[in-house]
mmJSON file of the N, C-alpha and C atoms, coordinates in Angstrom:
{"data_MODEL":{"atom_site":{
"group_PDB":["ATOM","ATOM","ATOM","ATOM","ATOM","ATOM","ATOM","ATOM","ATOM","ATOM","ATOM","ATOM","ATOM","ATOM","ATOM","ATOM","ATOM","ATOM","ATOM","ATOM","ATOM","ATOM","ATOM","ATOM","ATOM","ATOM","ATOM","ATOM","ATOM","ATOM","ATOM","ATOM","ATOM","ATOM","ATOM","ATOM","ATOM","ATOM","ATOM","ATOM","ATOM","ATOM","ATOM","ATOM","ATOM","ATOM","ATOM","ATOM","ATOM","ATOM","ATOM","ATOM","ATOM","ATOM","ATOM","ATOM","ATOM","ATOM","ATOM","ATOM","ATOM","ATOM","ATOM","ATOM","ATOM","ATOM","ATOM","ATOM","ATOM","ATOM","ATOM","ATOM","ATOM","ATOM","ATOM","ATOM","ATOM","ATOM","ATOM","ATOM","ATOM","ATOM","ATOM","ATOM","ATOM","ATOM","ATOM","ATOM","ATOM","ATOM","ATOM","ATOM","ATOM","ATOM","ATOM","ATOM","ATOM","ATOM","ATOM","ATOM","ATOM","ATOM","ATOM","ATOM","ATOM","ATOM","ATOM","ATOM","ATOM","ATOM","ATOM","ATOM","ATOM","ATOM","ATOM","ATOM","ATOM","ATOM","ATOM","ATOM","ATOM","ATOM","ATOM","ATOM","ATOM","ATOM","ATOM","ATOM","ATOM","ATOM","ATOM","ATOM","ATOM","ATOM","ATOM","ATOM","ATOM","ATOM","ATOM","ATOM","ATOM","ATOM","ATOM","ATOM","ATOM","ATOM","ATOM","ATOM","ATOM","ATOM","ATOM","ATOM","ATOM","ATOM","ATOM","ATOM","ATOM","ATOM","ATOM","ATOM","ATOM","ATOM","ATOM","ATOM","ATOM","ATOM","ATOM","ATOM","ATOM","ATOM","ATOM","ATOM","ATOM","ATOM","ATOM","ATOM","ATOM","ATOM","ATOM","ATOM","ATOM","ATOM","ATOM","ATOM","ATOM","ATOM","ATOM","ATOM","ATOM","ATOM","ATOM","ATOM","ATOM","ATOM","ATOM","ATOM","ATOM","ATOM","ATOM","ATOM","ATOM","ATOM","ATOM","ATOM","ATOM","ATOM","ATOM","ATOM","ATOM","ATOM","ATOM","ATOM","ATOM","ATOM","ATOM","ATOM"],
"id":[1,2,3,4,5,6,7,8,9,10,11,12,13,14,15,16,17,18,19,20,21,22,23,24,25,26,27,28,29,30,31,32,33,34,35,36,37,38,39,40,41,42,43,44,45,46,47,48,49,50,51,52,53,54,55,56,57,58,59,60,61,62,63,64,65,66,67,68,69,70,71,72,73,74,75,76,77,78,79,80,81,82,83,84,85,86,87,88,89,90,91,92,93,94,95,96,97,98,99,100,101,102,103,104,105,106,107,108,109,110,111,112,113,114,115,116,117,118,119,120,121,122,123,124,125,126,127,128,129,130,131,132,133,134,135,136,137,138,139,140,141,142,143,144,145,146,147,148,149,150,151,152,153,154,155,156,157,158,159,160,161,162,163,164,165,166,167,168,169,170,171,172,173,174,175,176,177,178,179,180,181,182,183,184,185,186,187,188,189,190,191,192,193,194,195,196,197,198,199,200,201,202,203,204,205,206,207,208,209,210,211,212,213,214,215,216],
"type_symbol":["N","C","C","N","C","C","N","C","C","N","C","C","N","C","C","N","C","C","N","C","C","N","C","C","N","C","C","N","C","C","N","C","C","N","C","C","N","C","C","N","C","C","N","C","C","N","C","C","N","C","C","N","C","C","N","C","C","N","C","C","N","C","C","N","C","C","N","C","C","N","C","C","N","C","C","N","C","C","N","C","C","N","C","C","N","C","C","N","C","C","N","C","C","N","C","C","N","C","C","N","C","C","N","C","C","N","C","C","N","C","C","N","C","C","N","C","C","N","C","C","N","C","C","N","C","C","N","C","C","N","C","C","N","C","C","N","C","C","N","C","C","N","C","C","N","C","C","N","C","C","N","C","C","N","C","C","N","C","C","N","C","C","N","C","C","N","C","C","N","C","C","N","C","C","N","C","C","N","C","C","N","C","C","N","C","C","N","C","C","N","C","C","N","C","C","N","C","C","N","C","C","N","C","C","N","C","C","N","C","C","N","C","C","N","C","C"],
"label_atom_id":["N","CA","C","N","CA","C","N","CA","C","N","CA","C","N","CA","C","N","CA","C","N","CA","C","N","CA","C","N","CA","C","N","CA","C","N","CA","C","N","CA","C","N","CA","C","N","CA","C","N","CA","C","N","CA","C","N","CA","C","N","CA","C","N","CA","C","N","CA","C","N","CA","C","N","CA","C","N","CA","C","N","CA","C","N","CA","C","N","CA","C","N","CA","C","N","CA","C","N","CA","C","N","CA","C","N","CA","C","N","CA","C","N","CA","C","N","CA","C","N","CA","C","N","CA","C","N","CA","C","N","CA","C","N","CA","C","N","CA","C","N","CA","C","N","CA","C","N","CA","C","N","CA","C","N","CA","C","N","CA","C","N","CA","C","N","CA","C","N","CA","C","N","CA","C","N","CA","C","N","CA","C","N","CA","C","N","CA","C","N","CA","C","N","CA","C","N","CA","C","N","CA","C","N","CA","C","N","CA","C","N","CA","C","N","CA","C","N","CA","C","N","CA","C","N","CA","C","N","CA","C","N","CA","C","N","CA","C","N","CA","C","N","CA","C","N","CA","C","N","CA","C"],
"label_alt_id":[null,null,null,null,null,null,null,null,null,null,null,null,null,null,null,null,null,null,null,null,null,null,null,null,null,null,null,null,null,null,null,null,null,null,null,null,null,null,null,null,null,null,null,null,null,null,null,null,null,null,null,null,null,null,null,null,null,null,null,null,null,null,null,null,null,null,null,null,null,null,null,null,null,null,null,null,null,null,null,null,null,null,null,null,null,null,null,null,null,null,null,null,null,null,null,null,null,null,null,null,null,null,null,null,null,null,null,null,null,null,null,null,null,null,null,null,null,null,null,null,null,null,null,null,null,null,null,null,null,null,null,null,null,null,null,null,null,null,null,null,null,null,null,null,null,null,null,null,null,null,null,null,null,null,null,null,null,null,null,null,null,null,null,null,null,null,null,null,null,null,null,null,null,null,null,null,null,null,null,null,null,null,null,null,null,null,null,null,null,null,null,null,null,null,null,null,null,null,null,null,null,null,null,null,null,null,null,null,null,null,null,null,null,null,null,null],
"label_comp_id":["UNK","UNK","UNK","UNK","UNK","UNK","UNK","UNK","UNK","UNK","UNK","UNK","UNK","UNK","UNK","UNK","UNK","UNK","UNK","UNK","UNK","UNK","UNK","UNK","UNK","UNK","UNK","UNK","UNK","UNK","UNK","UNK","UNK","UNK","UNK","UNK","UNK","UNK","UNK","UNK","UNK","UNK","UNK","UNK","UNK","UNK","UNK","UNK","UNK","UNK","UNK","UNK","UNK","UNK","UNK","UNK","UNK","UNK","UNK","UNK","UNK","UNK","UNK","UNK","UNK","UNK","UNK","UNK","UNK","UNK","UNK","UNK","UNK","UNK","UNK","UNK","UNK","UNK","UNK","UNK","UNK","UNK","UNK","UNK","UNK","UNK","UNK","UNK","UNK","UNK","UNK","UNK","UNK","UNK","UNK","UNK","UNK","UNK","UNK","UNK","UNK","UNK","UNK","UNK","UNK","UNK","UNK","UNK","UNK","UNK","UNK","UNK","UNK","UNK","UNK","UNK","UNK","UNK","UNK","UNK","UNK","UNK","UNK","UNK","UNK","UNK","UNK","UNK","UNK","UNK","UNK","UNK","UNK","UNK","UNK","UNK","UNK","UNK","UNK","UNK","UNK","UNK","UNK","UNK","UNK","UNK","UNK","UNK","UNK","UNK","UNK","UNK","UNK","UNK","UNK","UNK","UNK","UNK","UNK","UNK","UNK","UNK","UNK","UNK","UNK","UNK","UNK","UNK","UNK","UNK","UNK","UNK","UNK","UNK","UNK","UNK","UNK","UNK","UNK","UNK","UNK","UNK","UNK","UNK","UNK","UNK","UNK","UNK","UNK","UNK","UNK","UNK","UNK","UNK","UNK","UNK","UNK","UNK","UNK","UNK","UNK","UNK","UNK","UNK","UNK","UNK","UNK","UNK","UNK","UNK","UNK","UNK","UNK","UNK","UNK","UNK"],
"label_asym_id":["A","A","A","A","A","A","A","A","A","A","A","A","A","A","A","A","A","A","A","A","A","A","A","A","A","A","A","A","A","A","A","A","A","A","A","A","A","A","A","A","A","A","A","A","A","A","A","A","A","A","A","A","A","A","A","A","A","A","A","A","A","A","A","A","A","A","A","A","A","A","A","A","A","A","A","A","A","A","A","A","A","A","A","A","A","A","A","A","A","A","A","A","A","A","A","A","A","A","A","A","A","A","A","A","A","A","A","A","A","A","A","A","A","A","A","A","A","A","A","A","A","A","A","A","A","A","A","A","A","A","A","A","A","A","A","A","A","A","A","A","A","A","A","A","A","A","A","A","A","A","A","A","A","A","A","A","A","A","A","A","A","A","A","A","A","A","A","A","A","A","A","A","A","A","A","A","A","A","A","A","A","A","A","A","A","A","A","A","A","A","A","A","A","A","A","A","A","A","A","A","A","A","A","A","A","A","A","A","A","A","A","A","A","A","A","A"],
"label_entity_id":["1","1","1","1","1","1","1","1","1","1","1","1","1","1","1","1","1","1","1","1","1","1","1","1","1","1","1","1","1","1","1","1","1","1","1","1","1","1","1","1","1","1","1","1","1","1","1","1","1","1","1","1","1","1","1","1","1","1","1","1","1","1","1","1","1","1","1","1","1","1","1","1","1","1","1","1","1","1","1","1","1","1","1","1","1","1","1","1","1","1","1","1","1","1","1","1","1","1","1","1","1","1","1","1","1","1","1","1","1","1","1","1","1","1","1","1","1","1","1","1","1","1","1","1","1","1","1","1","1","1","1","1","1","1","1","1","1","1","1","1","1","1","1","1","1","1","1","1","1","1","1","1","1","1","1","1","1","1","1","1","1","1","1","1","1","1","1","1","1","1","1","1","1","1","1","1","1","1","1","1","1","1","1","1","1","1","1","1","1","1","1","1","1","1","1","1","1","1","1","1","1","1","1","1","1","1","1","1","1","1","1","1","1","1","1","1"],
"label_seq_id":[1,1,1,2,2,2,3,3,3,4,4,4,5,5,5,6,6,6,7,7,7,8,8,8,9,9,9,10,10,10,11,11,11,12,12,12,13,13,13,14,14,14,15,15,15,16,16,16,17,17,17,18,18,18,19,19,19,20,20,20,21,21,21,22,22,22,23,23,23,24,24,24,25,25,25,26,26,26,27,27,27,28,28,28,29,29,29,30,30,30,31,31,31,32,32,32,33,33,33,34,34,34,35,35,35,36,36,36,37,37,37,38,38,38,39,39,39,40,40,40,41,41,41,42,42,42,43,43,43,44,44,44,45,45,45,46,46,46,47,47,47,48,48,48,49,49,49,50,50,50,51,51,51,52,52,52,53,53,53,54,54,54,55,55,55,56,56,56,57,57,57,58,58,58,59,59,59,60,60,60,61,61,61,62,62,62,63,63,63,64,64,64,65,65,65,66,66,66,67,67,67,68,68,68,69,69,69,70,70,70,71,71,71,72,72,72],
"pdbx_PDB_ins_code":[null,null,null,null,null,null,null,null,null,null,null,null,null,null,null,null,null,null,null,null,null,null,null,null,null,null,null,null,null,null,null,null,null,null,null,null,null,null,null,null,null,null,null,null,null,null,null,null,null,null,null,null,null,null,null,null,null,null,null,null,null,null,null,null,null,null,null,null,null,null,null,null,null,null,null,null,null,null,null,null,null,null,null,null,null,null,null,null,null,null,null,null,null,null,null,null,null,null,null,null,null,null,null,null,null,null,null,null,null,null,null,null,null,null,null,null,null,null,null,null,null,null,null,null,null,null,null,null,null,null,null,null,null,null,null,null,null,null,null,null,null,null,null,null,null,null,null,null,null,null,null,null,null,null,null,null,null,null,null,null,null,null,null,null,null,null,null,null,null,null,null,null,null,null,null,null,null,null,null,null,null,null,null,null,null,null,null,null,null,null,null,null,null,null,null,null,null,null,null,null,null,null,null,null,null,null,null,null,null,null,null,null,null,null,null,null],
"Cartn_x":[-3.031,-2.55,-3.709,-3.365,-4.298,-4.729,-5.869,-6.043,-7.441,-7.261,-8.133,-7.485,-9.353,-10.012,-9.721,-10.139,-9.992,-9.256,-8.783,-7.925,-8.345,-7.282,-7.603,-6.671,-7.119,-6.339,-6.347,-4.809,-4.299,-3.769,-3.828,-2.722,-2.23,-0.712,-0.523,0.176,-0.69,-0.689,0.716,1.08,2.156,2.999,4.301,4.957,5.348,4.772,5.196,6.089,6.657,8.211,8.653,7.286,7.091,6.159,5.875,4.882,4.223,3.316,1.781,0.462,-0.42,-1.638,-2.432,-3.562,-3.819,-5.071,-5.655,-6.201,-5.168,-3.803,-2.772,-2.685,-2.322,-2.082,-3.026,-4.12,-5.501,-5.216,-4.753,-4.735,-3.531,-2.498,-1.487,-1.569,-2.892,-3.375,-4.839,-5.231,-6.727,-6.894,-8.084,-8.504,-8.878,-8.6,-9.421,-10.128,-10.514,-11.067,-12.647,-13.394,-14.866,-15.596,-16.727,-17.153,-17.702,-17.998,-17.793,-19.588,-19.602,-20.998,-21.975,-22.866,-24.077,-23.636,-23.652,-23.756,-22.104,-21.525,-19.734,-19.542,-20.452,-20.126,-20.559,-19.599,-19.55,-20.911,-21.527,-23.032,-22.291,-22.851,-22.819,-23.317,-22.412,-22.34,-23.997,-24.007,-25.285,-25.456,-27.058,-27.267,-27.919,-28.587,-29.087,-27.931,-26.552,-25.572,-25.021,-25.164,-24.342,-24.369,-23.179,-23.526,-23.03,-23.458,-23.662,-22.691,-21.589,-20.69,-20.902,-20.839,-19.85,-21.362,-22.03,-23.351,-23.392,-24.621,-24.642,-25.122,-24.936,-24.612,-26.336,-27.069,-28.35,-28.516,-28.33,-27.875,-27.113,-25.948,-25.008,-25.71,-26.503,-27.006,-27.905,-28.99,-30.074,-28.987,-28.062,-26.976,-26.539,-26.124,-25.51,-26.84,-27.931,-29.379,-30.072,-29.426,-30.109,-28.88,-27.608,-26.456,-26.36,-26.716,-27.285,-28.148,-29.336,-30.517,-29.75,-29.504,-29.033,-28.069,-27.294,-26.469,-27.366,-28.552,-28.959,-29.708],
"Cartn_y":[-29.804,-29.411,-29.387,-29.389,-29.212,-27.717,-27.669,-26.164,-26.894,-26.788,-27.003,-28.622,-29.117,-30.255,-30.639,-29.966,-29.843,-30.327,-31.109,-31.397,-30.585,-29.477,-28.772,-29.537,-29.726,-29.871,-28.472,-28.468,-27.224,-27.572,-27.037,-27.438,-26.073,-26.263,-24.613,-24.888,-24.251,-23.034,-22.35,-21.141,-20.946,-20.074,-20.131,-19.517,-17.731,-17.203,-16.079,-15.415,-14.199,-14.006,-13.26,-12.465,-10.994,-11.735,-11.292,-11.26,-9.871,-10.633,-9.494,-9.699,-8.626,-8.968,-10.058,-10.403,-11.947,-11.874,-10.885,-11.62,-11.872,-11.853,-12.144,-12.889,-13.827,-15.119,-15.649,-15.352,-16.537,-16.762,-16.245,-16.662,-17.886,-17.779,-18.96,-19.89,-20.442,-21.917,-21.887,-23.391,-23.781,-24.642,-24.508,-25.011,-26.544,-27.445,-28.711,-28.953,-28.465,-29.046,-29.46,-30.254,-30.205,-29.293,-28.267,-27.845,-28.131,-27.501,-28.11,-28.318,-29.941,-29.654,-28.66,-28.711,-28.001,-28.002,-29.204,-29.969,-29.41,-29.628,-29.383,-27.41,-26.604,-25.161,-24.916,-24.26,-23.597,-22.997,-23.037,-22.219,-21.492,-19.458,-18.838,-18.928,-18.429,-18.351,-17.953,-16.767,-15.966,-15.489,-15.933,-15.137,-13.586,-13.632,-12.422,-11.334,-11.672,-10.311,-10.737,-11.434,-11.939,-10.581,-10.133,-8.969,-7.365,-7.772,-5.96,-5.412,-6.349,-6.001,-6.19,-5.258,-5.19,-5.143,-5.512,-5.283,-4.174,-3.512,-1.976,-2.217,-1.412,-1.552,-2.718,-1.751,-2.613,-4.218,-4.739,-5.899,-6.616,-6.39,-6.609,-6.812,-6.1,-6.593,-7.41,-7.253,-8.595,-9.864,-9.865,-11.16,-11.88,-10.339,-10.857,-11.306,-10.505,-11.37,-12.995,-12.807,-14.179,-15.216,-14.974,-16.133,-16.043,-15.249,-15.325,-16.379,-16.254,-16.916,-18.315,-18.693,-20.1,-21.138,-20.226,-20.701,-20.94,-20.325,-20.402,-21.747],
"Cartn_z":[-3.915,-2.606,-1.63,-0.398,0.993,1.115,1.172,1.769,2.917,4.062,5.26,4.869,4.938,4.931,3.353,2.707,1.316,0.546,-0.887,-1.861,-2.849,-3.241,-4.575,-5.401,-7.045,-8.392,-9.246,-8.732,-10.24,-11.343,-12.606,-13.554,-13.909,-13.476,-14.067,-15.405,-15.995,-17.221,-18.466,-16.947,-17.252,-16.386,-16.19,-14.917,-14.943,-13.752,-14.127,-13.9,-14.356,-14.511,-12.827,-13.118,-11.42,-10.592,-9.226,-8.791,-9.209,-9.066,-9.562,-8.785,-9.196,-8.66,-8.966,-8.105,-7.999,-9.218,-9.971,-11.248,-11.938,-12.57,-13.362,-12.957,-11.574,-11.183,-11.607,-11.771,-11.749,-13.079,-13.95,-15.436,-15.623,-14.831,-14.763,-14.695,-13.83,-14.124,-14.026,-13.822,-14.127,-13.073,-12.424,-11.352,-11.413,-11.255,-12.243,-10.81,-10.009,-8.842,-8.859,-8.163,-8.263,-7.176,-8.021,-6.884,-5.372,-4.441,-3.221,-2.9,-2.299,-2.003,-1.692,-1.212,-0.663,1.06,1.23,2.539,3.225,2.184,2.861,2.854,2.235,2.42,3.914,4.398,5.527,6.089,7.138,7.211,8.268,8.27,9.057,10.497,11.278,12.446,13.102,12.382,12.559,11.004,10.885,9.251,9.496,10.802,10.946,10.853,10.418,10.621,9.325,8.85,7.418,6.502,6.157,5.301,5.648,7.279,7.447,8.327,8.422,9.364,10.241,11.284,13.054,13.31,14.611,15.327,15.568,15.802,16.489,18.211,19.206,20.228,20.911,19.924,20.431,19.972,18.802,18.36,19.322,19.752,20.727,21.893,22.729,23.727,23.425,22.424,22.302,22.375,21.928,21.605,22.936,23.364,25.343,25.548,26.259,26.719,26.424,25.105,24.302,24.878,24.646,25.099,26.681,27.597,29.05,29.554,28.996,28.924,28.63,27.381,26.936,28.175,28.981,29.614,31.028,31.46,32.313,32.909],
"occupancy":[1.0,1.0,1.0,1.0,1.0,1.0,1.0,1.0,1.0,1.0,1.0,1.0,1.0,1.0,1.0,1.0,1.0,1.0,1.0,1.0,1.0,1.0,1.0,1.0,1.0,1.0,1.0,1.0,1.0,1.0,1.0,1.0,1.0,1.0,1.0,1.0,1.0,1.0,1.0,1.0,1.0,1.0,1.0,1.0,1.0,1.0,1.0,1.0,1.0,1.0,1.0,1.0,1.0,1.0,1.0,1.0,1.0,1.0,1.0,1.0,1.0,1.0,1.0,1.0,1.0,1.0,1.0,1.0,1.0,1.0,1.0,1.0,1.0,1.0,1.0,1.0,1.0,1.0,1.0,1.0,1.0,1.0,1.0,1.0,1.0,1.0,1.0,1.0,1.0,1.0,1.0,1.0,1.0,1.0,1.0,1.0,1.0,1.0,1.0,1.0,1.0,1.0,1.0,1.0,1.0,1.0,1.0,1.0,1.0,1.0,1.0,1.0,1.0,1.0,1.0,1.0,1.0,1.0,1.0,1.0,1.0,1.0,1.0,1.0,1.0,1.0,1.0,1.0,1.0,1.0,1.0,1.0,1.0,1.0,1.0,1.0,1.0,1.0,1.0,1.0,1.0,1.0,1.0,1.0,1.0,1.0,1.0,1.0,1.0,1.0,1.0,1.0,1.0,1.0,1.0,1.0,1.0,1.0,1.0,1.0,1.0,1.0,1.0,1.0,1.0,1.0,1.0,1.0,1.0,1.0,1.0,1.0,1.0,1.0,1.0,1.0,1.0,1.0,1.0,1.0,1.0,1.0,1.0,1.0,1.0,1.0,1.0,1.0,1.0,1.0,1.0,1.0,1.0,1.0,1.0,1.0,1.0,1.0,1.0,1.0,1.0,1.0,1.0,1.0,1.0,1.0,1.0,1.0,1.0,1.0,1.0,1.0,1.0,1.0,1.0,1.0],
"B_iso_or_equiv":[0.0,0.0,0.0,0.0,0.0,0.0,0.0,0.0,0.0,0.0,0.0,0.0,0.0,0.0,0.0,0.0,0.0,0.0,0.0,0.0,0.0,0.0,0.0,0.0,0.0,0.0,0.0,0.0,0.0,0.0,0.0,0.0,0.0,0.0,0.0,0.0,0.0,0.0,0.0,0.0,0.0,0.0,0.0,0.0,0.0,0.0,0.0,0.0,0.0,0.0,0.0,0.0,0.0,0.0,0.0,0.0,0.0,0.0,0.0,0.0,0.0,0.0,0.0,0.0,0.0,0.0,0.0,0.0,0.0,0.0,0.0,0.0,0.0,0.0,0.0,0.0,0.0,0.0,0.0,0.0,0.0,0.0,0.0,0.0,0.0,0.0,0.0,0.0,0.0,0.0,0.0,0.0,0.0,0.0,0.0,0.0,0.0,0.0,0.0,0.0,0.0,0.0,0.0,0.0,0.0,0.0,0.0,0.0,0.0,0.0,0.0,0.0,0.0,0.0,0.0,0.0,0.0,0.0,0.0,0.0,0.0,0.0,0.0,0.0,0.0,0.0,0.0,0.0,0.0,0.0,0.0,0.0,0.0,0.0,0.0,0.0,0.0,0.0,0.0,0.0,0.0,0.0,0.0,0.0,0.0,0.0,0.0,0.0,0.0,0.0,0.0,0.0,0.0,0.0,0.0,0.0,0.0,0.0,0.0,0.0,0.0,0.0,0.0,0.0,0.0,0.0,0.0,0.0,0.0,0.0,0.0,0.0,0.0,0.0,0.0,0.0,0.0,0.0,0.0,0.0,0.0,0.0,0.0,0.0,0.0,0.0,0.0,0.0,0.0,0.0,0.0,0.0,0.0,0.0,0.0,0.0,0.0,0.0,0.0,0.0,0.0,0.0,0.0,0.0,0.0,0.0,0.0,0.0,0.0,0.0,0.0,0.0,0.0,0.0,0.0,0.0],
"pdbx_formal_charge":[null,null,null,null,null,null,null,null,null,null,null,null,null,null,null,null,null,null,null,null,null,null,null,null,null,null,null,null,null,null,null,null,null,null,null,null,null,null,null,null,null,null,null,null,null,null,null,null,null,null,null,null,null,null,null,null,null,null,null,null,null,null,null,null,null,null,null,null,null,null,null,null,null,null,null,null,null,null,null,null,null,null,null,null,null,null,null,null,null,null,null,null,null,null,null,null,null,null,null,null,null,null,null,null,null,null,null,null,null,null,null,null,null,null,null,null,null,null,null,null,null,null,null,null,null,null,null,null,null,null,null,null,null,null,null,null,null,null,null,null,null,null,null,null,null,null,null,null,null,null,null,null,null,null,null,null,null,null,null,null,null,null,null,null,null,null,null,null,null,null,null,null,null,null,null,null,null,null,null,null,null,null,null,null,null,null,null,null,null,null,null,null,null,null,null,null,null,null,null,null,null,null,null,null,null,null,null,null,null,null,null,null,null,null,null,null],
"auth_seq_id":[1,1,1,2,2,2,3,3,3,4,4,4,5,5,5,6,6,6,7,7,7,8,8,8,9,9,9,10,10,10,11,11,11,12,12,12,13,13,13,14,14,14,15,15,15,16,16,16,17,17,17,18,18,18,19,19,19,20,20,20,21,21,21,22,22,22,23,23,23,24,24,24,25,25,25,26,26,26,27,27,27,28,28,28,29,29,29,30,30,30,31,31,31,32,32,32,33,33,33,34,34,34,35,35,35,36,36,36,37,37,37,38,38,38,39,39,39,40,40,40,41,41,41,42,42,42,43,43,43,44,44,44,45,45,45,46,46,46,47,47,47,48,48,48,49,49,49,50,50,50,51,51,51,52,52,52,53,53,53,54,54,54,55,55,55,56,56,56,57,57,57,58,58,58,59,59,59,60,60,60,61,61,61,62,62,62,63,63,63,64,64,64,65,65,65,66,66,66,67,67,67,68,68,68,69,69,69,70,70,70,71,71,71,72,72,72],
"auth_comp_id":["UNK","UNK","UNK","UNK","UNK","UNK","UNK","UNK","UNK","UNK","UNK","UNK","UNK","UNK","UNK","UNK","UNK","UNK","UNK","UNK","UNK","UNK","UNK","UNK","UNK","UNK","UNK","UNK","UNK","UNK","UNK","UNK","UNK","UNK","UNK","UNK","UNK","UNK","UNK","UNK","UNK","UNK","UNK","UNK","UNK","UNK","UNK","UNK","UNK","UNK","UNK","UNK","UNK","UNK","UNK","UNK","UNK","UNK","UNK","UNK","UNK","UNK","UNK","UNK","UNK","UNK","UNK","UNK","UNK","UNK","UNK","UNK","UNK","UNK","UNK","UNK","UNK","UNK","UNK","UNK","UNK","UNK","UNK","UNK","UNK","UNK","UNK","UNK","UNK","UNK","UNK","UNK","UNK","UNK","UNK","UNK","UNK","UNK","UNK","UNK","UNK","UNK","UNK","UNK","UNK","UNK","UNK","UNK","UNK","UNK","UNK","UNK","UNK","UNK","UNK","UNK","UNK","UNK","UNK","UNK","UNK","UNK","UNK","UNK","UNK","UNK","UNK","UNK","UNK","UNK","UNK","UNK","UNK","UNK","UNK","UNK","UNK","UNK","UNK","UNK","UNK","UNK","UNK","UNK","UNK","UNK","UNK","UNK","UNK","UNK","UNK","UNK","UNK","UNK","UNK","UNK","UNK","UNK","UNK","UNK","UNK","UNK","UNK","UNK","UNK","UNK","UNK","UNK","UNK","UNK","UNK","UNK","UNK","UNK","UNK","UNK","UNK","UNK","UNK","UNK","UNK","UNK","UNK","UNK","UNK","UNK","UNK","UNK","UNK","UNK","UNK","UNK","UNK","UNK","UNK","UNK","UNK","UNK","UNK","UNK","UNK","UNK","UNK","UNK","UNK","UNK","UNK","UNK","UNK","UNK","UNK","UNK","UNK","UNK","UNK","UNK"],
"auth_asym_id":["A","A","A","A","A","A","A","A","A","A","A","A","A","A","A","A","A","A","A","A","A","A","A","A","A","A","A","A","A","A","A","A","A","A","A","A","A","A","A","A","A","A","A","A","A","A","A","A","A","A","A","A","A","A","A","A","A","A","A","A","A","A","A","A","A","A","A","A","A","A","A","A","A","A","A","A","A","A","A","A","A","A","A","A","A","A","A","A","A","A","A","A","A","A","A","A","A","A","A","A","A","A","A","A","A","A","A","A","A","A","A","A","A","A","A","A","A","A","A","A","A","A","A","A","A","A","A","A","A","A","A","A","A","A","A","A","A","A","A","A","A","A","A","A","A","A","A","A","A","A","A","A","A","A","A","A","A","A","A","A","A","A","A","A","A","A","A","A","A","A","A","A","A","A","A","A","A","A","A","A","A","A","A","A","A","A","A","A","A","A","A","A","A","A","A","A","A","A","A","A","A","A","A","A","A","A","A","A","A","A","A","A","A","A","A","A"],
"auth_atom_id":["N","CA","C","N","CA","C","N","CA","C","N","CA","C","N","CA","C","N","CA","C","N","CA","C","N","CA","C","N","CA","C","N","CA","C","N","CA","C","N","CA","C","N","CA","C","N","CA","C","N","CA","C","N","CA","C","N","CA","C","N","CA","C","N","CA","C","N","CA","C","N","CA","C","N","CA","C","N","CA","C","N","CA","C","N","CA","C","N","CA","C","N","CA","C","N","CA","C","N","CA","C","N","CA","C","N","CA","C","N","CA","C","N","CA","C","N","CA","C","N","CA","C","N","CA","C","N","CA","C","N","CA","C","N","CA","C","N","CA","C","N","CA","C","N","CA","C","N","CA","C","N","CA","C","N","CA","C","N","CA","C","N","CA","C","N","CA","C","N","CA","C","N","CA","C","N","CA","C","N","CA","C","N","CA","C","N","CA","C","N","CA","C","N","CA","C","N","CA","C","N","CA","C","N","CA","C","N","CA","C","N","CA","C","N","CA","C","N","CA","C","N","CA","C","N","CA","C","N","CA","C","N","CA","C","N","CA","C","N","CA","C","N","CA","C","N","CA","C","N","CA","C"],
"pdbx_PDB_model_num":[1,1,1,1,1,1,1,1,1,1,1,1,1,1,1,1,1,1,1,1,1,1,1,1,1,1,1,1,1,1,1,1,1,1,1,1,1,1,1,1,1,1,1,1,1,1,1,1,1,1,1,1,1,1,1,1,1,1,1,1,1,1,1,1,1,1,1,1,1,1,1,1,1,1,1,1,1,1,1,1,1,1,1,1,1,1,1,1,1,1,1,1,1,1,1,1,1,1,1,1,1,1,1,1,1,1,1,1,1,1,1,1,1,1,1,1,1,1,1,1,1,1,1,1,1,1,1,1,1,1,1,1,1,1,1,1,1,1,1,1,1,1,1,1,1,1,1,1,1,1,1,1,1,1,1,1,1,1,1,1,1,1,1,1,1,1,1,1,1,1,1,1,1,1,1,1,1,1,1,1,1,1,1,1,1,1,1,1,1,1,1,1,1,1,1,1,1,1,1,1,1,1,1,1,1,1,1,1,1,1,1,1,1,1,1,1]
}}}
């Protein structure tokens, strides 16, 4: 199936009777897909925030100042 850009290969396994939580699904089938390049993973927006959540107010303004400047 399509997910994005992407072609995943599944083979399912076996069908389940309930829905359930999604490690029980993961056991239903097998991924036959190839992992995804280096080059094709997504790169962050910003790495300096990767991780830590929401900016704090001072972060936030260095950000406005810095994307100010750029446009200028």
């Amino acid at each position: 199936f399509e997910l994005g850009e992407n072609v995943r290969v599944i083979q399912i396994d076996a069908i389940g009777h309930r829905r359930g939580p999604a490690p029980e699904a993961q056991t239903l089938y097998t991924d036959l897909s190839p992992p995804p390049l280096r080059s094709e993973k997504k790169m962050s927006e910003n790495p300096s925030f990767e991780g830590k959540g929401r900016p704090s107010k001072r972060d936030r303004r260095v950000l406005d100042l810095s994307r100010a400047r750029h446009l200028e």
